[in-house]
N, C-alpha and C positions, 0 to 999 in steps of 0.2 A: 504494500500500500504506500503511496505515494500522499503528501501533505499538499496538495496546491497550493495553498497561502505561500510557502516556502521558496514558489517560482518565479514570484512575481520581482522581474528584472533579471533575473539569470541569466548567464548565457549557454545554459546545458538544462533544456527542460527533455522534464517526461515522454512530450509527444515526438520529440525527436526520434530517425533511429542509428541505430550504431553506427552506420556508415557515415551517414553526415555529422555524427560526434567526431567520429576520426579523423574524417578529414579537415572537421575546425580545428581539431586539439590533437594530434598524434598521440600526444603522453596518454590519454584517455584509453588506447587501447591495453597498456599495464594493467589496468583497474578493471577493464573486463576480462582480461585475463587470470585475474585475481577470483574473481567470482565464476569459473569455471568448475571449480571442483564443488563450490556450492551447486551450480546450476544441474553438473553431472552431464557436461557437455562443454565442448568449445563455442562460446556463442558467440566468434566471430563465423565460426564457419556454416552455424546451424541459423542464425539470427541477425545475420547484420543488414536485413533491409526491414529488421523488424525494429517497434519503437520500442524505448525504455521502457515502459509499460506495460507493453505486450510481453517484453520477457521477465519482469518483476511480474506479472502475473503469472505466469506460464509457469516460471522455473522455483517459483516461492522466495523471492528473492528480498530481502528487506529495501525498499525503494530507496529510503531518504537517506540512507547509509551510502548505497550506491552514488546516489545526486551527486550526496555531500562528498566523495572521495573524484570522482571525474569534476566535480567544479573545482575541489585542490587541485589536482593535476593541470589543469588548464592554468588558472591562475598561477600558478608556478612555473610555466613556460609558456607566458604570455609575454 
């Protein structure tokens, strides 16, 4: 589950999907790869025209955790 209050001004929302995360923010793919052995997949190779969302619903993924670590990474090599 994802907080929507939490998006407002972001620059990594929910409805995005993987792909177009990686390609604003490369460092972002680390973070998804992090969250593969939760997911119990690669979900660059199973998920990346799907949105943050979709695979936080999908794969049981805690959302805002997720947000929260790819807006680190971005902002860190912004």
């Amino acid at each position: 589950m994802i907080h929507r209050k939490k998006e407002e001004g972001a620059l990594i929302t929910a409805d995005m999907t993987l792909v177009a995360v990686m390609e604003q923010f490369p460092a972002a793919e680390a973070v998804f790869r992090m969250y593969d052995s939760q997911a119990g997949t690669c979900l660059c190779c199973q998920a990346l025209f799907d949105t943050i969302d979709d695979i936080v619903e999908r794969y049981g993924l805690d959302g805002d955790a997720l947000l929260r670590e790819l807006r680190e990474a971005a902002s860190a090599n912004a």
